[in-house]
ZAVEXLUM-190934 format. One record per atom (N, C-alpha, C, O): x, y, z negated; residue number from 1; residue in three letters. Coordinates in Angstrom, 1 decimal. Atoms other than C-alpha are relative to their C-alpha. Example, Ala and Ser with C-alpha at 12.3 -4.5 7.8 and 13.67 -1.06 7.14 Angstrom:
% residues 2
{x:0.9&y:-1.2&z:0.0&num:1&residuo:ALA}
{x:12.3&y:-4.5&z:-7.8&num:1&residuo:ALA}
{x:0.9&y:1.2&z:0.0&num:1&residuo:ALA}
{x:1.9&y:1.2&z:-0.7&num:1&residuo:ALA}
{x:-0.9&y:-1.1&z:0.0&num:2&residuo:SER}
{x:13.7&y:-1.1&z:-7.1&num:2&residuo:SER}
{x:-0.8&y:1.1&z:-0.8&num:2&residuo:SER}
{x:-0.3&y:2.2&z:-0.9&num:2&residuo:SER}
% end
This chain:
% residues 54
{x:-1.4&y:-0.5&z:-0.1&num:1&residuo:UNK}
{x:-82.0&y:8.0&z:-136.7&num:1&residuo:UNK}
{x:0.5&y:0.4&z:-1.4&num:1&residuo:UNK}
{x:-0.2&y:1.3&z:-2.0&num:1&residuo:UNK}
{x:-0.8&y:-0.5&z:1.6&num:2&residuo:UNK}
{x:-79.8&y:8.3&z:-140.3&num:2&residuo:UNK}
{x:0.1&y:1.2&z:0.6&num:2&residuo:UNK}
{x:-0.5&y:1.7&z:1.6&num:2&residuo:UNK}
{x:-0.1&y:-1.5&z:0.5&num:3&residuo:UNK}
{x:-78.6&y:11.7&z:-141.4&num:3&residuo:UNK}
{x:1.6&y:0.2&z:1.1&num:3&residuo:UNK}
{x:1.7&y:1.1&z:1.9&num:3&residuo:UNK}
{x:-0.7&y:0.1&z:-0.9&num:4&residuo:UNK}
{x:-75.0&y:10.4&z:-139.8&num:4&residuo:UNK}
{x:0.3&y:0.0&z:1.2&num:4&residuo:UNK}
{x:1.4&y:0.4&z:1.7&num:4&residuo:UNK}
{x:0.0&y:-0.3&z:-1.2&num:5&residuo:UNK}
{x:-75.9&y:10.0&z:-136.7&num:5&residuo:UNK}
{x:-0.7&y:0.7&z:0.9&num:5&residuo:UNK}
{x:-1.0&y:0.5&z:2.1&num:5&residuo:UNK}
{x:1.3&y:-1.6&z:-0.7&num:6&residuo:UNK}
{x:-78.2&y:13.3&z:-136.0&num:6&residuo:UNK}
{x:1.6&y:0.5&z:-0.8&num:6&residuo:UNK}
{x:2.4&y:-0.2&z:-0.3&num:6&residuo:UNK}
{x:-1.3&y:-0.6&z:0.1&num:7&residuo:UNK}
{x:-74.8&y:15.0&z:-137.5&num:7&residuo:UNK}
{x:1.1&y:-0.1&z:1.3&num:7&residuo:UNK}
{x:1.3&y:0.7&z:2.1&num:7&residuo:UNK}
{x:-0.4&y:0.4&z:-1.0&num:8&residuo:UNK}
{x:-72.7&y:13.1&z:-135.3&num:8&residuo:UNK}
{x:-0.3&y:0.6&z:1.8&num:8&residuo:UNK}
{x:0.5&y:1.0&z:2.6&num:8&residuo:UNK}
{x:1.0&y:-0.9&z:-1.2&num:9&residuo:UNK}
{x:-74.9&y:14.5&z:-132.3&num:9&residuo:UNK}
{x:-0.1&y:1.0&z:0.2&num:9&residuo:UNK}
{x:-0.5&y:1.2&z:1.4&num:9&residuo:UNK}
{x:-0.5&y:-1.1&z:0.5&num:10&residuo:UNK}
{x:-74.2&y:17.5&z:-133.2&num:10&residuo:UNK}
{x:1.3&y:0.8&z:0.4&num:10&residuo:UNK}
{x:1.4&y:2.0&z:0.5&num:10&residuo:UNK}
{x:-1.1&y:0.2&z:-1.0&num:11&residuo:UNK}
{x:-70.9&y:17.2&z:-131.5&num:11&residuo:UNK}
{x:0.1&y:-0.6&z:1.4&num:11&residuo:UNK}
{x:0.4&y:-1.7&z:1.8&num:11&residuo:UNK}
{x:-0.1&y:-0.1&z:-1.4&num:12&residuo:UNK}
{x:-71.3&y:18.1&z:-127.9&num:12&residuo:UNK}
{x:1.1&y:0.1&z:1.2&num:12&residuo:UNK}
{x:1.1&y:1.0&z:2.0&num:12&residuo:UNK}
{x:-0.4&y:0.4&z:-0.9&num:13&residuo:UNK}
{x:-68.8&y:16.4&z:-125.8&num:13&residuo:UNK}
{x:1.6&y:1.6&z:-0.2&num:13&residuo:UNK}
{x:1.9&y:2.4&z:0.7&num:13&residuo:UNK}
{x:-1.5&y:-1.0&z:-0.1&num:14&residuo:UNK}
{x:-65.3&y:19.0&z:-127.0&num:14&residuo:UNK}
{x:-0.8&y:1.7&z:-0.8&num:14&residuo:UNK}
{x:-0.2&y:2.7&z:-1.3&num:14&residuo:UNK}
{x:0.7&y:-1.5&z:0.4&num:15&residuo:UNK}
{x:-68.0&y:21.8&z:-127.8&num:15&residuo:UNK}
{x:-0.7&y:0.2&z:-1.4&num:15&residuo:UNK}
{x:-1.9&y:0.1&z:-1.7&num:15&residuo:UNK}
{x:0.7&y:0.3&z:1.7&num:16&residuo:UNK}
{x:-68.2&y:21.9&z:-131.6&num:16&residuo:UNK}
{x:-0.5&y:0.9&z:-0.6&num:16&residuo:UNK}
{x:0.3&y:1.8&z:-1.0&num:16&residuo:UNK}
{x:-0.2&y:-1.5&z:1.1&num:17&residuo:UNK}
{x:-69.8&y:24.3&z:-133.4&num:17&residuo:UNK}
{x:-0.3&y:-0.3&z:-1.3&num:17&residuo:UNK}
{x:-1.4&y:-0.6&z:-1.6&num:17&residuo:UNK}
{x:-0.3&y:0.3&z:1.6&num:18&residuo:UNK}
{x:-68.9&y:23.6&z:-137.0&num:18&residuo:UNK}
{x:-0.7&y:0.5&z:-1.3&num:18&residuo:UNK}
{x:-0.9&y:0.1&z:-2.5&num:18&residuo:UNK}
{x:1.1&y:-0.3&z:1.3&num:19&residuo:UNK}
{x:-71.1&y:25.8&z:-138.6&num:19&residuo:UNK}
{x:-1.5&y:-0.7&z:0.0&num:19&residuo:UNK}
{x:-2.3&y:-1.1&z:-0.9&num:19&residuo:UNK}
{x:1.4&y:1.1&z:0.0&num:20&residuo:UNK}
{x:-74.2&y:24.0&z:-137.6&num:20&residuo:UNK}
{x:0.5&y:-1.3&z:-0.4&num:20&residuo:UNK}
{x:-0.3&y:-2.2&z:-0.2&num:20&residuo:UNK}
{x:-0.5&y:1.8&z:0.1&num:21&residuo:UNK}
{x:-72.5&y:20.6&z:-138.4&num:21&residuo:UNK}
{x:0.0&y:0.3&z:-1.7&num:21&residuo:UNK}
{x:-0.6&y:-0.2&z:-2.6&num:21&residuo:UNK}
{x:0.3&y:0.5&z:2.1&num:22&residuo:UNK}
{x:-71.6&y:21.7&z:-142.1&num:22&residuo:UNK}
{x:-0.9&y:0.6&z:-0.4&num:22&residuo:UNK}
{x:-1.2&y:0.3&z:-1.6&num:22&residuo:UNK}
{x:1.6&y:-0.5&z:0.4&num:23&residuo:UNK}
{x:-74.9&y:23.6&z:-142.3&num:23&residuo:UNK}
{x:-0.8&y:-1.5&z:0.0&num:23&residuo:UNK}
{x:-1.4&y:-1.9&z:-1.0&num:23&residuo:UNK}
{x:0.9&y:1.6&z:-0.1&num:24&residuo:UNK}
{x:-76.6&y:19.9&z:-141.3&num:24&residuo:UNK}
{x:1.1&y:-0.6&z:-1.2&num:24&residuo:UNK}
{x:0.3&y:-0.6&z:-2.2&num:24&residuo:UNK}
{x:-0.4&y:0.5&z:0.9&num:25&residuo:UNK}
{x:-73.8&y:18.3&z:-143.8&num:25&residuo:UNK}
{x:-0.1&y:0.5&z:-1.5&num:25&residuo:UNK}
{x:0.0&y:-0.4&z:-2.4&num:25&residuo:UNK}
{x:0.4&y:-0.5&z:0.9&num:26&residuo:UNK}
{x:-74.6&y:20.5&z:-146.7&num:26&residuo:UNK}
{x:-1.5&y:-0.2&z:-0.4&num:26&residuo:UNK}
{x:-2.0&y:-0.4&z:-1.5&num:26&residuo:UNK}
{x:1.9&y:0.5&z:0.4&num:27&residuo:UNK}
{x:-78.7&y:19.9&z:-146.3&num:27&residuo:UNK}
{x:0.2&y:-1.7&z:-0.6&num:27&residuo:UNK}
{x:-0.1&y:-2.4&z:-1.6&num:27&residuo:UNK}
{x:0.0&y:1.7&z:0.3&num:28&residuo:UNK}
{x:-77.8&y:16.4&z:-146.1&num:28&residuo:UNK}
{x:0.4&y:-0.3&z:-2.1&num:28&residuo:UNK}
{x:-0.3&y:-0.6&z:-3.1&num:28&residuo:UNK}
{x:-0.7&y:-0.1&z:1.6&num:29&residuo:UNK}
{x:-75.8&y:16.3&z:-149.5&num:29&residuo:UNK}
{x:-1.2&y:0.7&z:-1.1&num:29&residuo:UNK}
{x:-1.7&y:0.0&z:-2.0&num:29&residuo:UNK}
{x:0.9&y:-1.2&z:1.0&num:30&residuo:UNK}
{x:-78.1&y:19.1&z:-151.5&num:30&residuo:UNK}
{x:-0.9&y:-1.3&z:-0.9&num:30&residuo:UNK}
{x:-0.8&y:-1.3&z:-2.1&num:30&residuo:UNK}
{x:1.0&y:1.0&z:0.7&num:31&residuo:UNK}
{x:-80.7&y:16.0&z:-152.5&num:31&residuo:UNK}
{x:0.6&y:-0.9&z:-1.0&num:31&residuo:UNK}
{x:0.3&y:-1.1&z:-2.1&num:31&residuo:UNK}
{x:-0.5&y:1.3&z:1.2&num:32&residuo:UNK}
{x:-78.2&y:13.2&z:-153.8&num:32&residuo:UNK}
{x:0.6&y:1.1&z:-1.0&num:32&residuo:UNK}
{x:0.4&y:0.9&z:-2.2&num:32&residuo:UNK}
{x:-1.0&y:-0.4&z:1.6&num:33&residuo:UNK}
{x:-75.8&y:16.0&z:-156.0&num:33&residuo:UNK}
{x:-1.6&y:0.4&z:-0.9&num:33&residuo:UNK}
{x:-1.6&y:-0.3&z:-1.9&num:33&residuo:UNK}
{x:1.2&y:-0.1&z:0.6&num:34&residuo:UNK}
{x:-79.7&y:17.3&z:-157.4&num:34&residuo:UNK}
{x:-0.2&y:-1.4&z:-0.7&num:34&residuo:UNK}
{x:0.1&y:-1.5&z:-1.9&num:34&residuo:UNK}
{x:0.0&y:0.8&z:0.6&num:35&residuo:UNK}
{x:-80.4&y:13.6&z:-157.9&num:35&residuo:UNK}
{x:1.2&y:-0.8&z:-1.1&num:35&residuo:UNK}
{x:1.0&y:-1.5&z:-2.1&num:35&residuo:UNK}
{x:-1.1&y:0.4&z:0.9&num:36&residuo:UNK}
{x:-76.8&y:12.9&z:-159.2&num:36&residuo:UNK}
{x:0.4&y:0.5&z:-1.6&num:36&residuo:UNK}
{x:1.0&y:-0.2&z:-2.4&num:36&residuo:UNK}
{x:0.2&y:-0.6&z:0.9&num:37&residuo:UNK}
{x:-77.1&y:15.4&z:-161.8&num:37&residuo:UNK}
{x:-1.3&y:0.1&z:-0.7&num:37&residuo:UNK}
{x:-1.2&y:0.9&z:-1.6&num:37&residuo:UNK}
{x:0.9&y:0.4&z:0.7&num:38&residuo:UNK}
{x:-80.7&y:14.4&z:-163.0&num:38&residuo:UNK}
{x:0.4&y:-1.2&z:-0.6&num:38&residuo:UNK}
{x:0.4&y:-1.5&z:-1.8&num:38&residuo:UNK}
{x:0.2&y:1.6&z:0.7&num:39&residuo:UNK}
{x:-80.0&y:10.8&z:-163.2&num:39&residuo:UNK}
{x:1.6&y:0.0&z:-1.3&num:39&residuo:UNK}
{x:1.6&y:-0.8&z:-2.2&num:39&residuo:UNK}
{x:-0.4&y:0.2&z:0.6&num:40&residuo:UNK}
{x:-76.7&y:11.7&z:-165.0&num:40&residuo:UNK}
{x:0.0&y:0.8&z:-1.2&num:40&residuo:UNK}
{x:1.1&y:1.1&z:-1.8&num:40&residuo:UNK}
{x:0.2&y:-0.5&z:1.0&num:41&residuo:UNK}
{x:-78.3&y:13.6&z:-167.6&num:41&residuo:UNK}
{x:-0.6&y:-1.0&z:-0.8&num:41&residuo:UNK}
{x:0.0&y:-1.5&z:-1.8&num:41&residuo:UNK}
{x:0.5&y:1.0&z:0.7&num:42&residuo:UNK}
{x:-80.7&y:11.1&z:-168.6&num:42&residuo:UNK}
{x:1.1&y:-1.2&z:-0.2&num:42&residuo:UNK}
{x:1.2&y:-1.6&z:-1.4&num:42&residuo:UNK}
{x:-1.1&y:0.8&z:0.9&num:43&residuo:UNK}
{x:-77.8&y:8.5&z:-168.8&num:43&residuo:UNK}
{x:0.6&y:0.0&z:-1.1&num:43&residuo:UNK}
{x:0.7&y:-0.8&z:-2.0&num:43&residuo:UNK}
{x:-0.8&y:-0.5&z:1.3&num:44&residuo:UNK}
{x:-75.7&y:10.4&z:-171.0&num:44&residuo:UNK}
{x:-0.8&y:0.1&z:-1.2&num:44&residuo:UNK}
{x:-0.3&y:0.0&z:-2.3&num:44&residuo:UNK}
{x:1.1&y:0.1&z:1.2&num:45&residuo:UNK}
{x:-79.0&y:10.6&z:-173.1&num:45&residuo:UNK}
{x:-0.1&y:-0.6&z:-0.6&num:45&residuo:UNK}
{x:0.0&y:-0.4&z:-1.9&num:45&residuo:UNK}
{x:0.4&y:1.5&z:0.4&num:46&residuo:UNK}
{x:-79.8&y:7.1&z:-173.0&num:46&residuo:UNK}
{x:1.2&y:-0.4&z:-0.6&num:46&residuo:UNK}
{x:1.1&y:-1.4&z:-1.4&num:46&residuo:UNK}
{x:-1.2&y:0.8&z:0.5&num:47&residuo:UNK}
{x:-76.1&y:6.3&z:-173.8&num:47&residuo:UNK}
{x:0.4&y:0.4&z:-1.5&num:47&residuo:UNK}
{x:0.9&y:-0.4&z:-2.2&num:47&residuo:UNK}
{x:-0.1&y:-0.5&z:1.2&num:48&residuo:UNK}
{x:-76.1&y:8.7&z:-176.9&num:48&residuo:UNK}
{x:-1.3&y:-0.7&z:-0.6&num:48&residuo:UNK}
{x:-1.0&y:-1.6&z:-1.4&num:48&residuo:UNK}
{x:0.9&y:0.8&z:1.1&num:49&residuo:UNK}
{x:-79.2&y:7.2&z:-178.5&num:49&residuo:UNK}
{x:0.3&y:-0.6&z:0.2&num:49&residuo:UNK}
{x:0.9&y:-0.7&z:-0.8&num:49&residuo:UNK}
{x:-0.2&y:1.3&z:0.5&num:50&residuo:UNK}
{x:-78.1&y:4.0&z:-177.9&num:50&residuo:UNK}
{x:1.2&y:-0.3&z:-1.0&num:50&residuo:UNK}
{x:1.5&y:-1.3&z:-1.6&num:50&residuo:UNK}
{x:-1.0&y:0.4&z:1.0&num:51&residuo:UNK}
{x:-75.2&y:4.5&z:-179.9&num:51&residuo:UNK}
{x:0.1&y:0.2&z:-1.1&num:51&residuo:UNK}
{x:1.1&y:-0.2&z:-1.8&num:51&residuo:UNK}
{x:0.8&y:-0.7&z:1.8&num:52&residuo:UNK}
{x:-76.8&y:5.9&z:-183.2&num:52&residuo:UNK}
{x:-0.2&y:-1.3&z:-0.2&num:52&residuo:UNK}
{x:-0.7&y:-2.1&z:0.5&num:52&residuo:UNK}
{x:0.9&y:0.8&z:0.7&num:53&residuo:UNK}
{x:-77.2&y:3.5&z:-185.6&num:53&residuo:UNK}
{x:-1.5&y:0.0&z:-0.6&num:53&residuo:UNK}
{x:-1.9&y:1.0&z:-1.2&num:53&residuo:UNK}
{x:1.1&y:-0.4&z:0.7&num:54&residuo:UNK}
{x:-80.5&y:3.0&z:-186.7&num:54&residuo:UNK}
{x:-0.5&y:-0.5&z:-1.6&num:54&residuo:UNK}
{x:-1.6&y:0.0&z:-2.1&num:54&residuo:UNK}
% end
């Protein structure tokens, strides 16, 4: 089962409770912005040395 549809599930038929939904939608998230902000450090890295002349 994805992350979307165990969230989805989450929504019991009119009976929503929202804080468990964006509590499950914030876990979900927490990993890619962590990986989004590693991978776009090392980019910006890799993009500044490559543009030094050598």
């Amino acid at each position: 089962m994805t992350l979307q549809v165990a969230l989805a599930n989450l929504d019991i038929a009119y009976n929503t409770d929202y804080a468990v939904v964006m509590a499950g939608a914030l876990m979900s998230v927490l990993p890619l912005i962590v990986v989004f902000l590693i991978g776009a450090r090392h980019f910006l890295r890799d993009l500044a040395a490559g543009a030094t002349k050598m």
